[in-house]
C-alpha positions in Angstrom: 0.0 0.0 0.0 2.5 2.7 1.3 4.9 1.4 -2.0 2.2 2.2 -4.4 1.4 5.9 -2.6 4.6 7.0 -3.1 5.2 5.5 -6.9 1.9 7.6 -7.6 3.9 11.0 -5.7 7.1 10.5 -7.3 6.6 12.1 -10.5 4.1 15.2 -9.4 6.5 15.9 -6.9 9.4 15.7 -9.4 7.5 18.3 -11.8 6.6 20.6 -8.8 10.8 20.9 -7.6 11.3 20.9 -11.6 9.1 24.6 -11.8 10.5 25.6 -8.7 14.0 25.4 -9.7 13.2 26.9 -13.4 11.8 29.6 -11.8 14.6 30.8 -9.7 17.1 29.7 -12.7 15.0 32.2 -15.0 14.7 35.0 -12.8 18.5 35.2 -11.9 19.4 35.0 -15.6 18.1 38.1 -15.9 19.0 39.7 -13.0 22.7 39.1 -14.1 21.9 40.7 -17.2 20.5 43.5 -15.7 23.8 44.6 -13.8 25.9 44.4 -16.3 24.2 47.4 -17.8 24.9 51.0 -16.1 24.9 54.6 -17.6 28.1 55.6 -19.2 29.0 59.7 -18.9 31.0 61.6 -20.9 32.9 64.8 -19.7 31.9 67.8 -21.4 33.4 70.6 -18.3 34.1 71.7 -15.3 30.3 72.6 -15.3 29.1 69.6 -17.0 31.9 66.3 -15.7 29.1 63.8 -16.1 27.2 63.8 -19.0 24.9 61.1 -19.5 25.4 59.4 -23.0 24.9 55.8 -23.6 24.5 52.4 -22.3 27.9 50.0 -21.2 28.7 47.2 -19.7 30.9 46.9 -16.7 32.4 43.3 -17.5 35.6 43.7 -18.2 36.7 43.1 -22.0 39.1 44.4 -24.6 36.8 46.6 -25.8 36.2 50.7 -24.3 33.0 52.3 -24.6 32.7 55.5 -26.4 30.4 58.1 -27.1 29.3 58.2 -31.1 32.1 61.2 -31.0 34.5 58.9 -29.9 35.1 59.9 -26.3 35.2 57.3 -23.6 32.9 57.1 -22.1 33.2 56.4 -17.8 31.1 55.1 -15.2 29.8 56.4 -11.8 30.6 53.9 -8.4 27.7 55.9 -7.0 25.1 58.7 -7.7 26.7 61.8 -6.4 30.4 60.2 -6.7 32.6 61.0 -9.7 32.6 59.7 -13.1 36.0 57.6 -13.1 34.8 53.6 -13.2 36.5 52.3 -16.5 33.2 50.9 -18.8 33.4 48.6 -22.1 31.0 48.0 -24.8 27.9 45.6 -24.7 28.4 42.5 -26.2 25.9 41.2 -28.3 
């Protein structure tokens, strides 16, 4: 009796850890993805040091990001702080 209740729970338990575990796989893919993507500033003055211009990445690759103008474009480590955090392009 007790053999044959737990052959019949084996596989709807299997599916219900199965969703669980897509679920929390899924939702920290694209959290990753999510902060690898910050704000990249340009420096225009004294007036005007952090410009917002375009998106980067702050993974680490071989690749700076720049502004369509070509400057480089820099990252801030907080809101008020200075824009000096080195920033690279997005892969695709």
């Amino acid at each position: 009796m007790k053999a044959i209740f737990l052959k019949r729970m084996i596989m709807p338990l299997a599916v219900i850890v199965l969703g669980i575990v897509g679920a929390f796989t899924t939702t920290a893919m694209s959290s990753d993805k999510a902060l690898t993507n910050v704000q990249g500033y340009r420096f225009i003055s004294q007036a005007d040091p952090c410009h917002a211009d375009a998106q980067c990445s702050n993974v680490s690759s071989a690749n700076i990001c720049t502004s369509s103008g070509g400057s480089q474009l820099k990252g801030k480590a907080a809101p008020n702080a200075p824009c000096d955090v080195p920033l690279y392009k997005i892969p695709n």
